[in-house]
C-alpha positions in Angstrom: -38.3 65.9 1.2 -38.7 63.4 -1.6 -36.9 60.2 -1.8 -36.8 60.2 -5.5 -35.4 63.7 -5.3 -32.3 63.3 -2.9 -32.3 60.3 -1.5 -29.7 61.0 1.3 -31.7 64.4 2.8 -34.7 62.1 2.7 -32.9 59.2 4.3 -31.7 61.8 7.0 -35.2 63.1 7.4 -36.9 59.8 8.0 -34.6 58.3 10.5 -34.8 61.7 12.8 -38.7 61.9 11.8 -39.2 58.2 12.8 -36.9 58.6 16.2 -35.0 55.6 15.4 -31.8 56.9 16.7 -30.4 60.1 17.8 -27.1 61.6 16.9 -26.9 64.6 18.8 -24.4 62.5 21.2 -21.5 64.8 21.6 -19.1 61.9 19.9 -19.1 61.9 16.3 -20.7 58.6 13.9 -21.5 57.5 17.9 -25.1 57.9 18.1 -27.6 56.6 20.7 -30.0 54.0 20.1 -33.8 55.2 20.7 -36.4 52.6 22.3 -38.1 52.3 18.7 -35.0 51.5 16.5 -33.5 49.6 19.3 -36.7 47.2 19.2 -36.1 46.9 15.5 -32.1 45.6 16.2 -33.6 43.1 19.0 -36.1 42.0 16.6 -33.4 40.8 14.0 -30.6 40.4 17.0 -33.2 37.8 17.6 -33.8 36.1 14.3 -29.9 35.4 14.3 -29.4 34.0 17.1 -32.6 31.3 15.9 -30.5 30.8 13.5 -27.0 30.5 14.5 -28.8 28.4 17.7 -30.0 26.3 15.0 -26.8 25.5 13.5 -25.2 24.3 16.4 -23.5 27.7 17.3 -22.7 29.3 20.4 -23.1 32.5 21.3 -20.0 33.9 23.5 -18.9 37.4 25.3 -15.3 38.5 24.1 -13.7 41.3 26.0 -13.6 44.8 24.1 -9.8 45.4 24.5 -7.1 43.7 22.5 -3.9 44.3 23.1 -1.3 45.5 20.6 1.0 42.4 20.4 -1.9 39.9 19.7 -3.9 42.2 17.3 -0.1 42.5 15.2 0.5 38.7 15.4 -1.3 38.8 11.4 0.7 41.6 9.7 -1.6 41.8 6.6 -4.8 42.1 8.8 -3.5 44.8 10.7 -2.3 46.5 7.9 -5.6 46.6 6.7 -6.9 48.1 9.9 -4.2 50.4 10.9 -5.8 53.6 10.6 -9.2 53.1 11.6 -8.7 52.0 15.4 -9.4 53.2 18.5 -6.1 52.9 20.7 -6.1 53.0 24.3 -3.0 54.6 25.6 -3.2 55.4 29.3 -5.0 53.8 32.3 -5.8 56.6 34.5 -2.3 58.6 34.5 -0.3 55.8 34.3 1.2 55.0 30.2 0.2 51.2 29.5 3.3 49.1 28.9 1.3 47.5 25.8 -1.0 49.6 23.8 -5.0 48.4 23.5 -7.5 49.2 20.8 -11.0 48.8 20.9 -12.1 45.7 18.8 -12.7 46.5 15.2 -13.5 42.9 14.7 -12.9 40.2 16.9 -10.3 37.7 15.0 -7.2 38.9 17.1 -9.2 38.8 20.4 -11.2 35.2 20.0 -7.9 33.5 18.5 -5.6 33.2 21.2 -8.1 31.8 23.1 -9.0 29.2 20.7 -5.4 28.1 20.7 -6.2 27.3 24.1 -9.5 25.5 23.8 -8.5 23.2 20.8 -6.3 20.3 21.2 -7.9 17.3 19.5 -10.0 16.4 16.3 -12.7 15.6 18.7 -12.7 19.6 19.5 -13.7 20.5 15.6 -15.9 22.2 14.4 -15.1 25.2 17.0 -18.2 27.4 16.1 -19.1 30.4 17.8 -20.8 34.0 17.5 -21.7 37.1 19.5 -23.6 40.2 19.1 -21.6 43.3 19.9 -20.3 46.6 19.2 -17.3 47.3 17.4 -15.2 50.6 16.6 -14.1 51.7 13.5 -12.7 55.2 13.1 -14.8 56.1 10.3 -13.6 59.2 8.5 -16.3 59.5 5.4 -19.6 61.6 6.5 -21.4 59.5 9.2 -25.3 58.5 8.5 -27.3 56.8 10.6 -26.9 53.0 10.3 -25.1 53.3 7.3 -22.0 54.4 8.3 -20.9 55.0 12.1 -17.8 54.8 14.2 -19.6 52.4 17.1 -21.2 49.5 15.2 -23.7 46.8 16.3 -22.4 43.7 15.0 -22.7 40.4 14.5 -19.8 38.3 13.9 -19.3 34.1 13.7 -16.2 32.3 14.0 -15.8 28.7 13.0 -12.9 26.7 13.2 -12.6 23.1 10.8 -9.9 20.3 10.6 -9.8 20.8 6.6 -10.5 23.1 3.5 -13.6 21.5 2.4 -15.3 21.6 6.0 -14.8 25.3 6.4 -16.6 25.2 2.3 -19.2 23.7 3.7 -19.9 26.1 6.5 -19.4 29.1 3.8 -22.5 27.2 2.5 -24.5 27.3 5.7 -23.7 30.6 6.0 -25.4 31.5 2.9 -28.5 29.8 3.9 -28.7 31.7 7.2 -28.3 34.9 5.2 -31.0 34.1 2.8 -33.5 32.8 5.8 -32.8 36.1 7.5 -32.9 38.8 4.7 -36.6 36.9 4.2 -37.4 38.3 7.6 -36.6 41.8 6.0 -37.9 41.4 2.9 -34.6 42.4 1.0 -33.0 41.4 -2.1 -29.4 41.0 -2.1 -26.2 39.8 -4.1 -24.1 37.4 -2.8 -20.8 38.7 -4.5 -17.1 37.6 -4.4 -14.6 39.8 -4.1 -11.5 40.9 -6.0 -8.1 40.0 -4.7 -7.0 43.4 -3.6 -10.7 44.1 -1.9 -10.6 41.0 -0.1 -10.5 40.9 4.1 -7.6 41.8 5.6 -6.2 38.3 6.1 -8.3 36.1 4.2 -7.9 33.8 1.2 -11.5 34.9 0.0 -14.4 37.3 0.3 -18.0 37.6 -0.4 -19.8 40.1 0.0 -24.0 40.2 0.9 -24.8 43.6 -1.0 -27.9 45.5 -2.0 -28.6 48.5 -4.4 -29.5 51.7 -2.1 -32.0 54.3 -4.6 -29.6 56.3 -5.2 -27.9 53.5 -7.5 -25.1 53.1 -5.3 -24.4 49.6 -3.8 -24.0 49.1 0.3 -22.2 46.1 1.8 -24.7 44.5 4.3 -22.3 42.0 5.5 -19.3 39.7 4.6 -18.2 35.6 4.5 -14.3 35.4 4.8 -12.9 32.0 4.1 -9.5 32.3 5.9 -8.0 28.5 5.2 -4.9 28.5 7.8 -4.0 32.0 7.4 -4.8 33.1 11.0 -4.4 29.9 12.9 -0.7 29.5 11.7 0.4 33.0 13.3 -2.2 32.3 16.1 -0.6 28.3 16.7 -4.3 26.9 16.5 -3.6 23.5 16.3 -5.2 20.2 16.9 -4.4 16.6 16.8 -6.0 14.0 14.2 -6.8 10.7 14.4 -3.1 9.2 13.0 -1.8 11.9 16.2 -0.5 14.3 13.6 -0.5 18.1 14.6 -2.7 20.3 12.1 -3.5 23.8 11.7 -7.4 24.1 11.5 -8.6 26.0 8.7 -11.6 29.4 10.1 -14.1 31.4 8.2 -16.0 33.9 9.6 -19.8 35.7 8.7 -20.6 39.3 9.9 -23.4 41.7 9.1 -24.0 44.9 11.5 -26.8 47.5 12.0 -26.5 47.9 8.3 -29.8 46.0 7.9 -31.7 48.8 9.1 -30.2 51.1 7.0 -31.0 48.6 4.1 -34.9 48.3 5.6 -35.6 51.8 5.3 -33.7 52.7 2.4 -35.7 50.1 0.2 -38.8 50.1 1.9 -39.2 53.4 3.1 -41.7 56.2 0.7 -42.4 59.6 1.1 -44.9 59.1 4.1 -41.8 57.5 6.3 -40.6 53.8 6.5 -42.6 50.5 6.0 -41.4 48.3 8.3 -41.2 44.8 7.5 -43.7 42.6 9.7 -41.4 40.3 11.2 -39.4 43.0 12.6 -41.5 45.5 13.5 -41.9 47.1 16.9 -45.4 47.0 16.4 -47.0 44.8 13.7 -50.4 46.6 14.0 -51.2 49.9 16.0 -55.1 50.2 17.1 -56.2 54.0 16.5 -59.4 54.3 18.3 -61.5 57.3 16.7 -64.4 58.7 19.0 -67.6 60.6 18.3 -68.6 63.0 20.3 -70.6 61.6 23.5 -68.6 58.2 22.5 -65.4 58.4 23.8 -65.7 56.4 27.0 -67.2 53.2 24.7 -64.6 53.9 21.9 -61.6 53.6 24.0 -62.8 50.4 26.0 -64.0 48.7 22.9 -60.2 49.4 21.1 -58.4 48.0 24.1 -60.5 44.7 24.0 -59.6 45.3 20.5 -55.7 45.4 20.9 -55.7 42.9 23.6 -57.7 40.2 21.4 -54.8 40.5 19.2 -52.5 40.2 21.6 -53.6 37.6 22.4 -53.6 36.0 19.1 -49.5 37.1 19.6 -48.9 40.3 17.4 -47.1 42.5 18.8 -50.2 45.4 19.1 -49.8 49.3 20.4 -52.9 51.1 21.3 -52.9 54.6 20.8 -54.6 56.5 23.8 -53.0 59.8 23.1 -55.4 63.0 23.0 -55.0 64.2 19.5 -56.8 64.0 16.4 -56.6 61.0 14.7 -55.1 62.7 11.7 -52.2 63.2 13.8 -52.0 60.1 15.2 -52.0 58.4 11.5 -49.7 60.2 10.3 -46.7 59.7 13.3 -47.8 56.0 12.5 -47.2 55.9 8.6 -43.5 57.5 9.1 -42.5 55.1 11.8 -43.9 52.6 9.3 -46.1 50.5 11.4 -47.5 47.7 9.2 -50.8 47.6 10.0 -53.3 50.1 11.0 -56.6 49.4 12.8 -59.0 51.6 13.2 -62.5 51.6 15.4 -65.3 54.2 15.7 -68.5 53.9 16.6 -70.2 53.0 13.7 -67.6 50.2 13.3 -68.6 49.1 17.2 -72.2 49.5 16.3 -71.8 47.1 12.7 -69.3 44.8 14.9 -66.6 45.0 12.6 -63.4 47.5 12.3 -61.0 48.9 9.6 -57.7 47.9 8.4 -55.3 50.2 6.4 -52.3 48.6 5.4 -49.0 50.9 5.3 -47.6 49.1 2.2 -50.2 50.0 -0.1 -52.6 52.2 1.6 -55.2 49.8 1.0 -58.6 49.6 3.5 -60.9 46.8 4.5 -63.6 46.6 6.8 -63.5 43.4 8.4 -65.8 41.4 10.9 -64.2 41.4 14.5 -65.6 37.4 14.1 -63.0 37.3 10.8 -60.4 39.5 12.6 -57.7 37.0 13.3 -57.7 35.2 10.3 -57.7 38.6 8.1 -55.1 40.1 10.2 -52.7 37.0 9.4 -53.5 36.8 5.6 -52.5 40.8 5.6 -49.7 40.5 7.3 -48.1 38.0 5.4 -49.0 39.7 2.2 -47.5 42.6 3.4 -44.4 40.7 3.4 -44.6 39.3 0.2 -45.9 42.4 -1.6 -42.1 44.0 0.0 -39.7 41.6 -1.0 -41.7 41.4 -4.5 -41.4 45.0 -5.2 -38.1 45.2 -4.0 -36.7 42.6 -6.0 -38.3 43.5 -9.0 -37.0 47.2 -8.6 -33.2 45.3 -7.9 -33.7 43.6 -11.2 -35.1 46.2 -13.0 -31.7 48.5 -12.1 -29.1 46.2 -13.3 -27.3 46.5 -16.4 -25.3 44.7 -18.9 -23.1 46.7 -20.6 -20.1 45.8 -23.0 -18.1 49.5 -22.9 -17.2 51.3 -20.1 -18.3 54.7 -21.5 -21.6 56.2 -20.1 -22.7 53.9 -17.6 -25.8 54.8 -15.1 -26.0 55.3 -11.6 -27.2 51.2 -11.4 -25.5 47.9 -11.0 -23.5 47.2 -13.9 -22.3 43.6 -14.8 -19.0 43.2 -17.5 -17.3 41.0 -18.6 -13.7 40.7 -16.9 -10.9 38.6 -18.1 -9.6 38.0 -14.3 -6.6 39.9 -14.9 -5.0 42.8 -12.0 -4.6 44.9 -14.9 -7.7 44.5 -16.2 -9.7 45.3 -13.3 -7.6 48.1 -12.2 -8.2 49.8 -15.2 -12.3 49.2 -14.7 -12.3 50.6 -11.2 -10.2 53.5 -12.6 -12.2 54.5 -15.7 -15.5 54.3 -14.3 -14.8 55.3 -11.0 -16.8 52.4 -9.4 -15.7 49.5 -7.5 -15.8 45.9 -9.0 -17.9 43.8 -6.4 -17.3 40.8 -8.0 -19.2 37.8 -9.6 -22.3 36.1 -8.1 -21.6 33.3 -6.4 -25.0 31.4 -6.9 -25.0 31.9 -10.2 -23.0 28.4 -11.4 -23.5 28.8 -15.0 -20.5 29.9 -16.9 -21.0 32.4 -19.7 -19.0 33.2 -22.9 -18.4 37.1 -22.4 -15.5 39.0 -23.7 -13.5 41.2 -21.4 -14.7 44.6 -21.5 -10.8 46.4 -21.4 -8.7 44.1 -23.4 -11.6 41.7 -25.5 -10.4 38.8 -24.5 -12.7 35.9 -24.0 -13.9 35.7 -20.0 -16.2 33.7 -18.0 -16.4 36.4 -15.3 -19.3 38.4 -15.3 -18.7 40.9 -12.4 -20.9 43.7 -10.9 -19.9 47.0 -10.8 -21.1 50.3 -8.7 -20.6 53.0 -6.2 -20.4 52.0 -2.9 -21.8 54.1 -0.1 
């Protein structure tokens, strides 16, 4: 199947192809994680926590139950969940007195606990994260990553004595997302959303989005600025310096296993995936290829091979398996391993070896004396030939337009007035969600509203979500 063709048999294809996750579990959107997509997920599991560690957060472990009377104590957030939640009814045979549900998020679970913990001025800021899955009753057609009813998840709290501390942590948070999505090589709009598209609860969203090939958009992750909106029903208080009570003000920053999803979706070719370098099981796979009355010298010249890299800390497989090398190539190209080394021996006899890089398909014979130094120049042009080509391919497939007749399957930017009505009437007549304006880009412009003509300094993007 060709990606170009139908992106979503190709998308299915690849991830079953690759074996990054199985979902013949007999639960539905639940699938199981395989040892070589799991590794990806550690890989960016970990570049978060650096991050959040680096910020002075903590990572905690919330329980997975909440029970009804907490999770209702915010009517409009649980109005916004109702109907995808998981509720727990029974324990054993016995009817539970209160009804649980398995976290969708974790607001109504960390909360009363932070009522607990804060008392004084001296207790602020209050941030924490974890990395965990959460449950969403998910009732669209499940794909792998993309949209699943158990989701890996990443989710910060922080808790601030004012308005304009919790803005500056929305700040931070954007930093942290633009330091990660570096490690993945993706292009992304930072994008805030309408009124009636916001989070359940919040005074504000943003969403982190990216353009998928087929032209529709997918939500990678989400900053809610909540002011005192939750503490209030939640009575999370502390005491300033003058000994006045005050509510704290929270935001919150979560992205899930969506990232994956994103990786091989813009990465990914007809061959398989391309895995980004800095979160790939295996940076660079060693492919030994034998002559015949050569194979014992092959093979024990390729794993002093892998382990001198090793050494020089890439992560390094060495395939050993007895099949062709064609074979072994081409399981490596759709699992999308960066870097492909190969060593025969006439390589062994010139004491050099060949590289083939899965971005570009380019080879180089290299000197085992130049190895490490090549190998690190590659590998970081690997990286910057991904996030190049996929930003130039975001740019490339966005689109002003000033009518709301014949639009493309692309990001479309309009102007918008602000108004309800408005943006109501957008949504309705194009049949695509309005994701809202970019939120680094300060400069106002002089646009007219594409419904009612008015003049507008809201430029918003437009698109099909997934």
């Amino acid at each position: 199947m060709k990606k170009s063709e139908d992106f979503g048999e190709w998308y299915n294809e690849i991830v079953e192809l690759a074996g990054l996750s199985d979902k013949r579990y007999p639960i539905k959107g639940m699938n199981v994680w395989t040892p070589y997509g799991w590794k990806i997920m550690q890989h960016i599991d970990r570049y978060i926590r650096h991050y959040c560690d680096d910020t002075d957060h903590h990572e905690v472990l919330f329980p997975l139950l909440i029970p009804e009377n907490e999770f209702s104590k915010e009517k409009e957030h649980i109005k916004g969940f109702d109907a995808e939640v998981f509720w727990v009814t029974h324990a054993g045979l016995n009817p539970l007195d209160v009804k649980m549900l398995l976290r969708p998020t974790s607001e109504t679970a960390m909360y009363p606990m932070f009522s607990v913990w804060i008392r004084s001025h001296a207790d602020l800021p209050l941030k924490i994260y974890q990395i965990v899955n959460v449950f969403r009753y998910e009732t669209k057609m499940t794909r792998a990553f993309i949209r699943v009813r158990e989701i890996h998840f990443f989710e910060s709290h922080t808790c601030h004595a004012d308005f304009e501390d919790a803005e500056r942590q929305i700040r931070e948070n954007f930093e942290i997302t633009e330091k990660l999505m570096r490690h993945l090589c993706l292009p992304y709009k930072v994008l805030k959303r309408t009124e009636w598209d916001k989070f359940p609860g919040a005074c504000y969203t943003v969403g982190i989005d990216m353009l998928l090939p087929s032209g529709r958009s997918l939500q990678l992750g989400s900053i809610h600025q909540y002011k005192d909106n939750f503490s209030r029903p939640y009575e999370i208080k502390y005491e300033d310096e003058k000994g006045e009570h005050k509510y704290v003000h929270q935001t919150t920053f979560g992205m899930s296993e969506r990232l994956i999803g994103a990786v091989i979706a813009v990465h990914g070719d007809d061959k398989g995936i391309i895995m980004p370098p800095d979160i790939a099981p295996y940076q660079i796979v060693v492919v030994p290829i034998p002559a015949k009355g050569s194979v014992e010298e092959v093979y024990s010249e390729a794993k002093k091979l892998a382990q001198e890299l090793k050494n020089n800390e890439f992560r390094v497989h060495l395939d050993l398996r007895d099949v062709r090398p064609g074979n072994k190539f081409y399981d490596w190209e759709i699992k999308g391993v960066p870097l492909r080394v190969e060593l025969g021996p006439r390589d062994i006899a010139n004491n050099s070896c060949v590289a083939v890089r899965r971005d570009t398909g380019e080879k180089a014979t290299i000197k085992r004396s130049e190895l490490q130094d090549r190998v690190n120049t590659i590998i970081a042009s690997i990286s910057e030939s991904l996030l190049e080509k996929a930003t130039k391919n975001l740019e490339n497939n966005i689109v002003d337009a000033t009518s709301l007749d014949n639009l493309p399957e692309k990001l479309i930017r309009v102007g918008w007035c602000g108004s309800e009505e408005c943006g109501r009437k957008i949504e309705t007549t194009t049949d695509r969600s309005i994701l809202g304006n970019d939120v680094s880009d300060a400069s106002p412009r002089k646009v007219k509203c594409v419904v009612c003509g008015k003049d507008a300094e809201n430029v918003v993007h437009l698109s099909k979500p997934m």
